[in-house]
PDB file of N, CA, C, O and CB in Angstrom:
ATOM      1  N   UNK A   1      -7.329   5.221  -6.273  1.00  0.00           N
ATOM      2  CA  UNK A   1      -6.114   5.924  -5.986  1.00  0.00           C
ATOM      3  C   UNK A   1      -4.975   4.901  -5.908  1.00  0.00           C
ATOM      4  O   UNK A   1      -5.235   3.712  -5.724  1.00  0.00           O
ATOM      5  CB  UNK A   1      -6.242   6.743  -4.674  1.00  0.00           C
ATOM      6  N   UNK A   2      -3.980   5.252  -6.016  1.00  0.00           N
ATOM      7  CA  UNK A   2      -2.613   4.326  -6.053  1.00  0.00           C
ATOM      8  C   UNK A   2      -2.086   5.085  -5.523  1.00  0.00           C
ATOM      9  O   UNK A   2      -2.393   6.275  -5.593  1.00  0.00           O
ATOM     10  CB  UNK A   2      -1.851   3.822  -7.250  1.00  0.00           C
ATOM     11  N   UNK A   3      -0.705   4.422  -4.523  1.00  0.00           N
ATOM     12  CA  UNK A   3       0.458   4.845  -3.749  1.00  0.00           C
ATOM     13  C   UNK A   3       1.634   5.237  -4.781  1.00  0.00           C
ATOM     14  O   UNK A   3       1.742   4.923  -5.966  1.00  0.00           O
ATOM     15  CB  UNK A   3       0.913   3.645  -2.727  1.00  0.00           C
ATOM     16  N   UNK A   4       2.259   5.812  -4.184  1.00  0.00           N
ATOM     17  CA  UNK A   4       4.035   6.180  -4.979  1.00  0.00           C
ATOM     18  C   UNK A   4       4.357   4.685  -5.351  1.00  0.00           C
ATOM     19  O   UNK A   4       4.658   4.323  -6.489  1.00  0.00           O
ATOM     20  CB  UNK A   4       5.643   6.960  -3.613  1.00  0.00           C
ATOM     21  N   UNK A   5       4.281   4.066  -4.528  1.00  0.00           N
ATOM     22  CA  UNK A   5       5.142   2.790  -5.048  1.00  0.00           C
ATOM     23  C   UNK A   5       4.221   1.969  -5.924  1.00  0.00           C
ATOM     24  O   UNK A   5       5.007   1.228  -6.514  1.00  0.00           O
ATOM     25  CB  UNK A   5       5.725   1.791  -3.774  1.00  0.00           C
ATOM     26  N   UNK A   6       3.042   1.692  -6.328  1.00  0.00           N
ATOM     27  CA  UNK A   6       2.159   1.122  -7.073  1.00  0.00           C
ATOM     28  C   UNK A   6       2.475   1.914  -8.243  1.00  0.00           C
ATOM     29  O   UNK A   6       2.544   1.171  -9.223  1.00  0.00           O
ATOM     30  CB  UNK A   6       0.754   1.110  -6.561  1.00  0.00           C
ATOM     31  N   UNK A   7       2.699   3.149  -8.536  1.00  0.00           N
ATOM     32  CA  UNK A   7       3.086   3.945  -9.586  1.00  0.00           C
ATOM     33  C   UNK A   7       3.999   3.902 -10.495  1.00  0.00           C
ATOM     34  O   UNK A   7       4.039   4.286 -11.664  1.00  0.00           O
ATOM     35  CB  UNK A   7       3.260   4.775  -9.259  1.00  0.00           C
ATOM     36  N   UNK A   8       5.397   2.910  -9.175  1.00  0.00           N
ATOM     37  CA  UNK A   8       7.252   3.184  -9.607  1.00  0.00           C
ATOM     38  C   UNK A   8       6.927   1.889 -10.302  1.00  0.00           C
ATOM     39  O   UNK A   8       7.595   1.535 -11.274  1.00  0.00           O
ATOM     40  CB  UNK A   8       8.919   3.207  -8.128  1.00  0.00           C
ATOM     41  N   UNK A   9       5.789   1.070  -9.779  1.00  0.00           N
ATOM     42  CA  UNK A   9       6.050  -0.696  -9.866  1.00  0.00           C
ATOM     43  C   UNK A   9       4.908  -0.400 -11.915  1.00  0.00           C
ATOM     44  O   UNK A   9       5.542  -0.783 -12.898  1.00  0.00           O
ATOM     45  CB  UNK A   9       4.691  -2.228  -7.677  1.00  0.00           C
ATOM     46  N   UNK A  10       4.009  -0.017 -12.082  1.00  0.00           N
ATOM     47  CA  UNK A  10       3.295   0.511 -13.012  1.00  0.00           C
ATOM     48  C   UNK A  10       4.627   0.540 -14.309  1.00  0.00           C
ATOM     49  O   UNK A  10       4.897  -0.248 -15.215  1.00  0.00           O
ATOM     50  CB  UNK A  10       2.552   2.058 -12.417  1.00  0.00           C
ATOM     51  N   UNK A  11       5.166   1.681 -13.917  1.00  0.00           N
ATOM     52  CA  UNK A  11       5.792   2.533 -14.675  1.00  0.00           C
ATOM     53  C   UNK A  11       7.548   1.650 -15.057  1.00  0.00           C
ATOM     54  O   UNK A  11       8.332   1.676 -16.006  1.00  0.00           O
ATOM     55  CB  UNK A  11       5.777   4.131 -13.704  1.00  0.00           C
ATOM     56  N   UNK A  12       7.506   1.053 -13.904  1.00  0.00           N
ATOM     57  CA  UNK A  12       9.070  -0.294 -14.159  1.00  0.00           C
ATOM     58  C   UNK A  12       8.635  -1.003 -15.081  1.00  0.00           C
ATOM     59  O   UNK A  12       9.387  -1.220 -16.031  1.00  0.00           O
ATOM     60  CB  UNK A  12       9.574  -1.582 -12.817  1.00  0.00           C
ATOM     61  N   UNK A  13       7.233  -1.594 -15.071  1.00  0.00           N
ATOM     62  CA  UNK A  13       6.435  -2.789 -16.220  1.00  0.00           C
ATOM     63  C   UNK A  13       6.652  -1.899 -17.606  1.00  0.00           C
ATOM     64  O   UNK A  13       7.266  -2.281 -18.603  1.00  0.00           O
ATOM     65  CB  UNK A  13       4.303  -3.158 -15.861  1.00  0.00           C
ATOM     66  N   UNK A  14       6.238  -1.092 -17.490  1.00  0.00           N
ATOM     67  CA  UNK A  14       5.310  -0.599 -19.015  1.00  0.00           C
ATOM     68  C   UNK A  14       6.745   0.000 -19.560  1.00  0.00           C
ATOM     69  O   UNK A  14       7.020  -0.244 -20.734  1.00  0.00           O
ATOM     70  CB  UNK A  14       3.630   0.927 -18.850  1.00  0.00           C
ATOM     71  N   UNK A  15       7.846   0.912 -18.633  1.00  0.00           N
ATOM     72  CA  UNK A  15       9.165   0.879 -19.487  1.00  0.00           C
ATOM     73  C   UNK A  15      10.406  -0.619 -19.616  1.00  0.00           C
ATOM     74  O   UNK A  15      11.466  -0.666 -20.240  1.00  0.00           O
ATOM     75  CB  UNK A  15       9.986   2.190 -18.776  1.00  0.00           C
ATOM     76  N   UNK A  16       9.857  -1.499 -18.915  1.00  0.00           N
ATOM     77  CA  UNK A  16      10.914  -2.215 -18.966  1.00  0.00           C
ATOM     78  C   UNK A  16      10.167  -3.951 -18.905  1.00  0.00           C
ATOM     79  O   UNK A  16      10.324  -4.673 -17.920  1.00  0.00           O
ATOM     80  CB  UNK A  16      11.997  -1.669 -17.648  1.00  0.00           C
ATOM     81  N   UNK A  17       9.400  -4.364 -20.098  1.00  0.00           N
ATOM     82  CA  UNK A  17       8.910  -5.126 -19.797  1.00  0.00           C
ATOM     83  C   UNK A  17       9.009  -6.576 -20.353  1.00  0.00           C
ATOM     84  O   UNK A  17       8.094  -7.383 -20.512  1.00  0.00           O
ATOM     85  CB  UNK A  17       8.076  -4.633 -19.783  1.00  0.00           C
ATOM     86  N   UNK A  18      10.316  -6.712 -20.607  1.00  0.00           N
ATOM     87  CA  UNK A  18      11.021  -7.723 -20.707  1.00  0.00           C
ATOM     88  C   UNK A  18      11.763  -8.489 -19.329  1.00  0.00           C
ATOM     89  O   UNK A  18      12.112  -9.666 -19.232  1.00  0.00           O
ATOM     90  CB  UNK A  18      11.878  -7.272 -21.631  1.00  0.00           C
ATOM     91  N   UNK A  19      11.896  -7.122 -18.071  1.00  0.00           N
ATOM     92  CA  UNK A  19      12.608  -7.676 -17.338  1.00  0.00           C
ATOM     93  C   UNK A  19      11.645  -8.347 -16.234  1.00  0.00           C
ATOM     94  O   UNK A  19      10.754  -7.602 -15.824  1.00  0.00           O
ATOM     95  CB  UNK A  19      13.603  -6.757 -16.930  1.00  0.00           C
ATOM     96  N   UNK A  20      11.681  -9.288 -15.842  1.00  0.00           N
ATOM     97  CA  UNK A  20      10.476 -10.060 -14.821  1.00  0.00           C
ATOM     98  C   UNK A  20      10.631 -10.194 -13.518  1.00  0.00           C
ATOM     99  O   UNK A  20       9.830 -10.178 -12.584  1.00  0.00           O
ATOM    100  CB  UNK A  20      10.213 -11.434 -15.111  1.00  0.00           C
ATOM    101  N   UNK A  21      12.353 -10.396 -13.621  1.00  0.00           N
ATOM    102  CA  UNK A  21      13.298 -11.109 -12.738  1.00  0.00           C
ATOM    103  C   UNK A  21      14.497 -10.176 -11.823  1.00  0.00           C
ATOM    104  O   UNK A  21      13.927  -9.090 -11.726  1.00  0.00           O
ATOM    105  CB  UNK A  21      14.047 -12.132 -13.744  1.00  0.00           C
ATOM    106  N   UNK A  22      15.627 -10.058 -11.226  1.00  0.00           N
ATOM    107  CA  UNK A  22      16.480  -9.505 -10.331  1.00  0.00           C
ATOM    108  C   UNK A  22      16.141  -8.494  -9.573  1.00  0.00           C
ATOM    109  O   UNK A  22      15.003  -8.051  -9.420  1.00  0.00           O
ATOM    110  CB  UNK A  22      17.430  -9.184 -10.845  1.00  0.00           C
ATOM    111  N   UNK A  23      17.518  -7.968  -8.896  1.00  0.00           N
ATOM    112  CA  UNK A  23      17.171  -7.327  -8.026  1.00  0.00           C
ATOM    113  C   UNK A  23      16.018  -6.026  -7.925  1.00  0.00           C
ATOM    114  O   UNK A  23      15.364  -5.841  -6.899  1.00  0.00           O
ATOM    115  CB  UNK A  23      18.220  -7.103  -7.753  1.00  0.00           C
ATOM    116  N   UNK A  24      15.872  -5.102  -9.246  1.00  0.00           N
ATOM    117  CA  UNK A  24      14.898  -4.113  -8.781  1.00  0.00           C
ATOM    118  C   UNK A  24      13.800  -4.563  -8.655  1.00  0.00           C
ATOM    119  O   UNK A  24      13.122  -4.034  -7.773  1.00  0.00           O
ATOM    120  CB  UNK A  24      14.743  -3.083  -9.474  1.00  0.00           C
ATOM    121  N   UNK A  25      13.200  -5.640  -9.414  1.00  0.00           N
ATOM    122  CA  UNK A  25      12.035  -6.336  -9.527  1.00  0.00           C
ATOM    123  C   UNK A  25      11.933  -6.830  -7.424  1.00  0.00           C
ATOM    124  O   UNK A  25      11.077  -6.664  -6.555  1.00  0.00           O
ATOM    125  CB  UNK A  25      12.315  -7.899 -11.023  1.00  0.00           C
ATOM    126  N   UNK A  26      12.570  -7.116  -7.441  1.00  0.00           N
ATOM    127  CA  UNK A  26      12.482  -8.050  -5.915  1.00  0.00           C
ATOM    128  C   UNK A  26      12.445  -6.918  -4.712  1.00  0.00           C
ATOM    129  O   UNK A  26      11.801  -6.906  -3.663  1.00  0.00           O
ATOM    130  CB  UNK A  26      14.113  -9.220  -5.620  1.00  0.00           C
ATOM    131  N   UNK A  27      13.460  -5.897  -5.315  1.00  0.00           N
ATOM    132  CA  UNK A  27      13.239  -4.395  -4.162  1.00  0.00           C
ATOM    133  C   UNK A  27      11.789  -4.171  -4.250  1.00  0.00           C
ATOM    134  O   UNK A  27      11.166  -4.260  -3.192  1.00  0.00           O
ATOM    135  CB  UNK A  27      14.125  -2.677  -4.700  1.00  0.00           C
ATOM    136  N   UNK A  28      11.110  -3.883  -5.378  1.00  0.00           N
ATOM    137  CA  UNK A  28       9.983  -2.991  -5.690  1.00  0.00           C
ATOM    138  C   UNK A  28       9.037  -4.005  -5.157  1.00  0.00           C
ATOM    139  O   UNK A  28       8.064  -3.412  -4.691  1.00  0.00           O
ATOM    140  CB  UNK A  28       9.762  -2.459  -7.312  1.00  0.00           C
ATOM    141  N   UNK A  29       8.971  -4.784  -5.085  1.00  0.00           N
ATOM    142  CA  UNK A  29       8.288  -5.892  -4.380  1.00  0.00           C
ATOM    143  C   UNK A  29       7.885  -5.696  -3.132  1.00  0.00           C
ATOM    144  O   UNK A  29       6.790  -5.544  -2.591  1.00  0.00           O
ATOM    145  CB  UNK A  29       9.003  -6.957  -4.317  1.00  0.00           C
ATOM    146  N   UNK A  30       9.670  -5.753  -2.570  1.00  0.00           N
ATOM    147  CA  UNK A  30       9.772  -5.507  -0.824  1.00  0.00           C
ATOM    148  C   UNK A  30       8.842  -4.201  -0.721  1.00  0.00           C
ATOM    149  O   UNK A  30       7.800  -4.208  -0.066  1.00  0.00           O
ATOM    150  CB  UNK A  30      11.648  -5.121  -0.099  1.00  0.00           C
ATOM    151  N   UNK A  31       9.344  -2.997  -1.479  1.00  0.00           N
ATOM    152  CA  UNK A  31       8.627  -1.882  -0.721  1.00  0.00           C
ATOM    153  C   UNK A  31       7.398  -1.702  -0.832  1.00  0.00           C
ATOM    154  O   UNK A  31       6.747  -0.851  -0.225  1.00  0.00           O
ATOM    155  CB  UNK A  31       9.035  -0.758  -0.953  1.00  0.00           C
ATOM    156  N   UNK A  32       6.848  -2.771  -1.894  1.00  0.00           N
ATOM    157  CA  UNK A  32       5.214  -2.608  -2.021  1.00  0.00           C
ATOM    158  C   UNK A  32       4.909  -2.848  -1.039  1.00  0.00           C
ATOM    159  O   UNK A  32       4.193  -1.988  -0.525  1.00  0.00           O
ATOM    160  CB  UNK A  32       4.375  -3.343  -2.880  1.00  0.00           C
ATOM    161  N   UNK A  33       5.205  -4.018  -0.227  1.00  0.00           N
ATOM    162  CA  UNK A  33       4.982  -4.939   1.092  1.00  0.00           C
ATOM    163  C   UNK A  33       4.656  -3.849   2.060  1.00  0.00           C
ATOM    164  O   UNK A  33       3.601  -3.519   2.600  1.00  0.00           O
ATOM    165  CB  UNK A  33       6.389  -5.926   1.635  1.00  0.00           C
ATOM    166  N   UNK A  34       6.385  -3.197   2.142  1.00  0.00           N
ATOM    167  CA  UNK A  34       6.523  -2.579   2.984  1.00  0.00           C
ATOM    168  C   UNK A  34       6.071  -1.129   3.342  1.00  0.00           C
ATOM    169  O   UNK A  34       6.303  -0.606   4.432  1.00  0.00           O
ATOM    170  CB  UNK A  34       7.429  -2.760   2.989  1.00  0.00           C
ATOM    171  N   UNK A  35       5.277  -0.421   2.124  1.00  0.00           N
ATOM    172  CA  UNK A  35       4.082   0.416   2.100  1.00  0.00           C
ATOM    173  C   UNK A  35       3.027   0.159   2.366  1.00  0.00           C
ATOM    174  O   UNK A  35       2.213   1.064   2.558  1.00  0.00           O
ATOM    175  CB  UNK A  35       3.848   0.830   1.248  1.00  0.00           C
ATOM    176  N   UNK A  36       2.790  -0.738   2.436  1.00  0.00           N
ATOM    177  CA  UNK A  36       1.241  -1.577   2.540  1.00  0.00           C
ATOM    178  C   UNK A  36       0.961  -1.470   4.148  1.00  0.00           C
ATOM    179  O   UNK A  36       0.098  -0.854   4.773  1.00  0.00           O
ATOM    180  CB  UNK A  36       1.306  -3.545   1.964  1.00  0.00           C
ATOM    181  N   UNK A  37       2.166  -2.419   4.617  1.00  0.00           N
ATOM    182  CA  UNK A  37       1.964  -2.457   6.260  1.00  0.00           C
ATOM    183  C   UNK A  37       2.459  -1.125   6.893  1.00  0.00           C
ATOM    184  O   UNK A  37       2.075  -0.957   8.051  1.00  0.00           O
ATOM    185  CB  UNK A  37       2.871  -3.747   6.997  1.00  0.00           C
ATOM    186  N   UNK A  38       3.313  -0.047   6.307  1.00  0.00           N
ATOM    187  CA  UNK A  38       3.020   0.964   6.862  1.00  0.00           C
ATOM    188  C   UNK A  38       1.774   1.880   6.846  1.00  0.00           C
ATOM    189  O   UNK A  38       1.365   2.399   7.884  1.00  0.00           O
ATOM    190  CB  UNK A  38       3.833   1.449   6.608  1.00  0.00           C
ATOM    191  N   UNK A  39       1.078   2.099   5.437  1.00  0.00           N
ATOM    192  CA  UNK A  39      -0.596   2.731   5.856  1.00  0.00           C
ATOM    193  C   UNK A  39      -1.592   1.611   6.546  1.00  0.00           C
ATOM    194  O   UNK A  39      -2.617   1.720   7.219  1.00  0.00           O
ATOM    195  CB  UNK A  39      -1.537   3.267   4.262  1.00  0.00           C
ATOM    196  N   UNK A  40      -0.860   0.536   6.094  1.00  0.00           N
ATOM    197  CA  UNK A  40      -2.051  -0.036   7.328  1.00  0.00           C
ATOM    198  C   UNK A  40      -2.090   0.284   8.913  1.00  0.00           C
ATOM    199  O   UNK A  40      -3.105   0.371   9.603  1.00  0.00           O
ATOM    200  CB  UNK A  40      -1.948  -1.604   7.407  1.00  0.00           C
ATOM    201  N   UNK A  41      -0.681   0.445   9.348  1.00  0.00           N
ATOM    202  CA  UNK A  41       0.273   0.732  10.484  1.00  0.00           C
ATOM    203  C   UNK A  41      -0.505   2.486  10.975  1.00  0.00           C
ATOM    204  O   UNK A  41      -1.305   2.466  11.910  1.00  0.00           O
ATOM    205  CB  UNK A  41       2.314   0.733   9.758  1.00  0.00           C
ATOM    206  N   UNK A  42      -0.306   3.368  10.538  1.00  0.00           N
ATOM    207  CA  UNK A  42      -0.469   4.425  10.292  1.00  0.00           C
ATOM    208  C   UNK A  42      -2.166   4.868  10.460  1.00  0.00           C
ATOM    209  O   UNK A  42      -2.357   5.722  11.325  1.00  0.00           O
ATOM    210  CB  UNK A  42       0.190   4.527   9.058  1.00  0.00           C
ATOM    211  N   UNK A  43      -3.401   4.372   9.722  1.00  0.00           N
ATOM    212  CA  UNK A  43      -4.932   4.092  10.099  1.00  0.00           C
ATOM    213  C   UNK A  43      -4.576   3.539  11.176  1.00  0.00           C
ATOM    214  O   UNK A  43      -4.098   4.425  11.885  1.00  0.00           O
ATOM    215  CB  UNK A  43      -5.940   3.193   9.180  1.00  0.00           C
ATOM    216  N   UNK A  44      -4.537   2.333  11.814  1.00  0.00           N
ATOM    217  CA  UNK A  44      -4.896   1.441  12.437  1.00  0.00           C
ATOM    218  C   UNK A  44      -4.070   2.683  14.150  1.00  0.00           C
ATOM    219  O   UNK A  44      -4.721   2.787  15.190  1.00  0.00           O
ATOM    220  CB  UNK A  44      -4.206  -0.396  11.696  1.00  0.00           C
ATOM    221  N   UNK A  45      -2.973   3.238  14.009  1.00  0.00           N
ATOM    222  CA  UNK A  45      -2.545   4.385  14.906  1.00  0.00           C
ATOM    223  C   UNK A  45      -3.677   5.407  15.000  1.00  0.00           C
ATOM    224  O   UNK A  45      -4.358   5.398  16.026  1.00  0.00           O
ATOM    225  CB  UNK A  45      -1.218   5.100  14.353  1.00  0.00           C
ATOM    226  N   UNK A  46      -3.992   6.435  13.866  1.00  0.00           N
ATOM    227  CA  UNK A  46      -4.866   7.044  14.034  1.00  0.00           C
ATOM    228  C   UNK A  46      -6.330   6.394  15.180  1.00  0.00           C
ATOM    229  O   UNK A  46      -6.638   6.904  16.257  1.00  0.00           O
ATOM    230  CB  UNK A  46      -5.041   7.300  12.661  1.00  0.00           C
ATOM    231  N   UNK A  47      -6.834   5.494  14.696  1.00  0.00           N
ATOM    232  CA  UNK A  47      -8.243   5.253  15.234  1.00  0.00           C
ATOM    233  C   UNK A  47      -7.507   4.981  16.350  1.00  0.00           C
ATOM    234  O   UNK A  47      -7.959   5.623  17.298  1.00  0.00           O
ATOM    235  CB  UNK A  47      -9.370   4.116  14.608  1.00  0.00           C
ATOM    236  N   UNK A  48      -6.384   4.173  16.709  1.00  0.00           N
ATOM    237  CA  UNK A  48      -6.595   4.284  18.092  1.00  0.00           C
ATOM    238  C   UNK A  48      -6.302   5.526  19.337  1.00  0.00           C
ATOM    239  O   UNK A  48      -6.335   5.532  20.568  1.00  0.00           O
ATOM    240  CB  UNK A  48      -5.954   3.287  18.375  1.00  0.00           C
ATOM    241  N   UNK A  49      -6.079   6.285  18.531  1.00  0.00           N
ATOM    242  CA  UNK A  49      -5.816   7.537  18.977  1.00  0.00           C
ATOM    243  C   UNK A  49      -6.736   8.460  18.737  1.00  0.00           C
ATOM    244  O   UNK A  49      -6.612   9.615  19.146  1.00  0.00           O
ATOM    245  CB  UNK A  49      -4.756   7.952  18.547  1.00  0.00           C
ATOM    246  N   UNK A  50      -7.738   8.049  18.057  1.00  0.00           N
ATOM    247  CA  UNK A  50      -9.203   9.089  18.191  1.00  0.00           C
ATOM    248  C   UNK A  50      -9.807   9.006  19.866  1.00  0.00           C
ATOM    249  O   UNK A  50     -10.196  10.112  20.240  1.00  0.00           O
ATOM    250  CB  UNK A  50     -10.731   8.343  16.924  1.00  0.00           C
ATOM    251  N   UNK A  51      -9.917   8.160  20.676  1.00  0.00           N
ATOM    252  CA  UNK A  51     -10.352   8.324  21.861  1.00  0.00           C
ATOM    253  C   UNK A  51     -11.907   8.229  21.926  1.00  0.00           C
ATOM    254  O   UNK A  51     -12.214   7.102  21.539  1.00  0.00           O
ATOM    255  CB  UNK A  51      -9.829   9.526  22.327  1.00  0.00           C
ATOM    256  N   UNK A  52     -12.842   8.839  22.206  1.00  0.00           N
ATOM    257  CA  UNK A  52     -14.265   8.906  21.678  1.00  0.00           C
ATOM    258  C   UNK A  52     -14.947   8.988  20.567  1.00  0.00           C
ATOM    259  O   UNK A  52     -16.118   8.660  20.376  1.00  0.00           O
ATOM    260  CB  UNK A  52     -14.686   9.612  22.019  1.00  0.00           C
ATOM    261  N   UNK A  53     -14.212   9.417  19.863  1.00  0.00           N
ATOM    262  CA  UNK A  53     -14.408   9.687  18.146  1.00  0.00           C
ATOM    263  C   UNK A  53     -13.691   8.534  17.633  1.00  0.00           C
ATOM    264  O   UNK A  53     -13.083   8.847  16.609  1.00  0.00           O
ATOM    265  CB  UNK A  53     -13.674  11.240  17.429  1.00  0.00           C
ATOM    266  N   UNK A  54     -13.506   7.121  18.012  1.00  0.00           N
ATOM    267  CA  UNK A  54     -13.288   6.087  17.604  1.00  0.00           C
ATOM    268  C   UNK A  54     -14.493   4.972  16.834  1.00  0.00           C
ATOM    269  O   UNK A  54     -14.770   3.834  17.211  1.00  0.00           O
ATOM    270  CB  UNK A  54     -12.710   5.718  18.655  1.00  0.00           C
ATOM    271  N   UNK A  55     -15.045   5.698  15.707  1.00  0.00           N
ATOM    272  CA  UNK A  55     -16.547   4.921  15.637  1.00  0.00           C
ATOM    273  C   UNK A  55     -16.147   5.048  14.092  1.00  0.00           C
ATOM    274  O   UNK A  55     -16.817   5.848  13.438  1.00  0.00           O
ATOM    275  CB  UNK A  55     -18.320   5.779  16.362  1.00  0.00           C
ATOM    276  N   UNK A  56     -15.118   4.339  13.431  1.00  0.00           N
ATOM    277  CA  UNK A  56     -14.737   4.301  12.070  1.00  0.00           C
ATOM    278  C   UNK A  56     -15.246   3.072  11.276  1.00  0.00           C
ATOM    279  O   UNK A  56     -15.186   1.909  11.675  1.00  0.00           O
ATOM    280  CB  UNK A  56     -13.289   4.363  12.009  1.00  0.00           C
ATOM    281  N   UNK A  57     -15.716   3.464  10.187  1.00  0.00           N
ATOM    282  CA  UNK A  57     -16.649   2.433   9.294  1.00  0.00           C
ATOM    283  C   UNK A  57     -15.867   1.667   8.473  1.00  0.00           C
ATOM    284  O   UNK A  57     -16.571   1.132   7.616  1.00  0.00           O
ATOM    285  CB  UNK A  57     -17.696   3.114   8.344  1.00  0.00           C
ATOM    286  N   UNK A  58     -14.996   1.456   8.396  1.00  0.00           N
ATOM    287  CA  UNK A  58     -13.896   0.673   8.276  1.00  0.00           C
ATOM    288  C   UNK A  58     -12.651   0.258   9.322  1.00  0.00           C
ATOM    289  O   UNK A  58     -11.527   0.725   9.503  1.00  0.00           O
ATOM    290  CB  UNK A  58     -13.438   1.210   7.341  1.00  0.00           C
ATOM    291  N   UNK A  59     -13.472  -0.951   9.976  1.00  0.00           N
ATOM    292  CA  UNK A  59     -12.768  -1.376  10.995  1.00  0.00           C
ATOM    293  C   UNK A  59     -10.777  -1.466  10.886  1.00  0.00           C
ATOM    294  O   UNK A  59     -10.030  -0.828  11.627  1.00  0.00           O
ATOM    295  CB  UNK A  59     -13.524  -2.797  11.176  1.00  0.00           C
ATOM    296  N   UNK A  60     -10.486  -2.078  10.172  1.00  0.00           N
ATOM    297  CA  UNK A  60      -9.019  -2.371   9.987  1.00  0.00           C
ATOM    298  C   UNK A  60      -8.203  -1.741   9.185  1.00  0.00           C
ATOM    299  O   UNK A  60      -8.690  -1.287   8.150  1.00  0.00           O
ATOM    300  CB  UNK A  60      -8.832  -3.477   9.637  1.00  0.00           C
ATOM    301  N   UNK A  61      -6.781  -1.551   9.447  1.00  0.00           N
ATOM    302  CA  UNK A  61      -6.071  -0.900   8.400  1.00  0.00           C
ATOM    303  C   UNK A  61      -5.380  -2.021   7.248  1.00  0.00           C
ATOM    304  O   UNK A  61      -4.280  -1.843   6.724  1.00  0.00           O
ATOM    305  CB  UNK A  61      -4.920   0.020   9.154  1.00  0.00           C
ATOM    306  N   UNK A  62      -6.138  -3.017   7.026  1.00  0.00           N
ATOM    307  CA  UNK A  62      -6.076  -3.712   5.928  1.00  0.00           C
ATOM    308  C   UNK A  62      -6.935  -3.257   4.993  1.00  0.00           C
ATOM    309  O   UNK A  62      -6.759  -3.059   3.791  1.00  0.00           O
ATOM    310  CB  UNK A  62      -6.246  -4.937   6.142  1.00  0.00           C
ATOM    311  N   UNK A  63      -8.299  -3.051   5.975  1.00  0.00           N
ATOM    312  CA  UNK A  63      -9.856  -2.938   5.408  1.00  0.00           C
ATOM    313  C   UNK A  63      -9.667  -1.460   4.494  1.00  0.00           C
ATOM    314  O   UNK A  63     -10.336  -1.168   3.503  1.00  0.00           O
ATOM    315  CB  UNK A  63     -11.272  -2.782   6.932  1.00  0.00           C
ATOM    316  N   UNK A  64      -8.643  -0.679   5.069  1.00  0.00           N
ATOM    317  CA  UNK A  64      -8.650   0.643   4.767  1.00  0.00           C
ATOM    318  C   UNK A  64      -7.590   0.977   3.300  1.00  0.00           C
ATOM    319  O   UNK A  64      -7.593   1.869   2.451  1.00  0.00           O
ATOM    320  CB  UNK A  64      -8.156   1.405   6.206  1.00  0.00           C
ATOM    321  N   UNK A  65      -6.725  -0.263   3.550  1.00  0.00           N
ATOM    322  CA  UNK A  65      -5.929  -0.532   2.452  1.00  0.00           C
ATOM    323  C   UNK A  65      -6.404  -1.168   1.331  1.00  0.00           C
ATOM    324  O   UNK A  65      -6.144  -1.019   0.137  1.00  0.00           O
ATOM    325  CB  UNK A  65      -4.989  -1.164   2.804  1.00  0.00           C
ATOM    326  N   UNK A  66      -7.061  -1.821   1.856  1.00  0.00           N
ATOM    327  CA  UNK A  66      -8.033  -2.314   0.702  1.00  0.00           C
ATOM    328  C   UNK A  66      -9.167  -1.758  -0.793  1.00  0.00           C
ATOM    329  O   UNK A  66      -9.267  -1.878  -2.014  1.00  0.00           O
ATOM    330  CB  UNK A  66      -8.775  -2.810   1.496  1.00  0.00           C
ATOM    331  N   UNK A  67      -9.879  -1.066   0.489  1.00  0.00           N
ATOM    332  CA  UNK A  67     -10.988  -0.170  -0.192  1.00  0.00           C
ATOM    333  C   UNK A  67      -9.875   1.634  -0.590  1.00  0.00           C
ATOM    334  O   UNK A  67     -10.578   2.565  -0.985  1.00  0.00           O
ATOM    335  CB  UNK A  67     -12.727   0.062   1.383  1.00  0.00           C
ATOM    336  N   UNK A  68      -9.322   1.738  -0.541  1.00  0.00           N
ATOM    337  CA  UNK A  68      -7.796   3.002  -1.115  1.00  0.00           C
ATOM    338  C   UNK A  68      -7.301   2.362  -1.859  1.00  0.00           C
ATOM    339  O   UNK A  68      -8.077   2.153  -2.791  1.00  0.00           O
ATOM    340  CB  UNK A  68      -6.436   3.570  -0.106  1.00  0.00           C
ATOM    341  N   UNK A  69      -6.119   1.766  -2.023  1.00  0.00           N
ATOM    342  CA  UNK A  69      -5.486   1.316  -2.883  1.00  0.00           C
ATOM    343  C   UNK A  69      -5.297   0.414  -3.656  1.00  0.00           C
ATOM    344  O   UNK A  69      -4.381   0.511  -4.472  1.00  0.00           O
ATOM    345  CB  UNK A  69      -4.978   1.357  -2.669  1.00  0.00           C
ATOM    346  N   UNK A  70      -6.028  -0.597  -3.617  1.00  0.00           N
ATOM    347  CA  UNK A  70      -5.884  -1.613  -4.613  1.00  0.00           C
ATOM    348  C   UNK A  70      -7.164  -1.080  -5.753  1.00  0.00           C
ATOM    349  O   UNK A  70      -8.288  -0.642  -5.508  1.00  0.00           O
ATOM    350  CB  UNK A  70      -6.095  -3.317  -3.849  1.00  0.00           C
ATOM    351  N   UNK A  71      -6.403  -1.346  -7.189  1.00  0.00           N
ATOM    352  CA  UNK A  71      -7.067  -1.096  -7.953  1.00  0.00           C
ATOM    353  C   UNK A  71      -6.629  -2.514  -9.029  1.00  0.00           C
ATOM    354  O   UNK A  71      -5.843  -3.461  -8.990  1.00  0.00           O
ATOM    355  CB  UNK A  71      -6.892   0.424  -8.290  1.00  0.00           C
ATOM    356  N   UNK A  72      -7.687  -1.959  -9.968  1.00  0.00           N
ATOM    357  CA  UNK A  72      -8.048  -3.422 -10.953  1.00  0.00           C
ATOM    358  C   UNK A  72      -7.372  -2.793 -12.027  1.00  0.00           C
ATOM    359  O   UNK A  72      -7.269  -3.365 -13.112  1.00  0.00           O
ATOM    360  CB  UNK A  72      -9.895  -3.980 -11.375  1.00  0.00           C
TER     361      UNK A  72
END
């Protein structure tokens, strides 16, 4: 699966792929970042807010970002 922004960043390459460099390149960057640490942000809230039902097989919301969204 891929995020909205793994999609915008996809789809910037494959229509525009001469450009490597300036500002949208460097935004789309930031918000990858800054999507990343929000679902990590977001899991890592949930479990701690399960209470007893805190017994998740993927400890971290890196771990969770990891095995979701990064693709090859």
């Amino acid at each position: 699966m891929k995020t909205a922004m793994q999609e915008l960043n996809e789809w910037f390459k494959e229509s525009h792929p001469l450009i490597t460099t300036g500002d949208m390149v460097k935004k789309i960057a930031e918000m990858l970042e800054k999507e990343k640490k929000q679902i990590e942000g977001a899991w890592e809230s949930g479990i701690n807010n399960c209470g007893e039902f805190n017994t998740p097989s993927i400890a971290t919301g890196k771990q969770y970002y990891a095995e979701t969204f990064i693709t090859n």
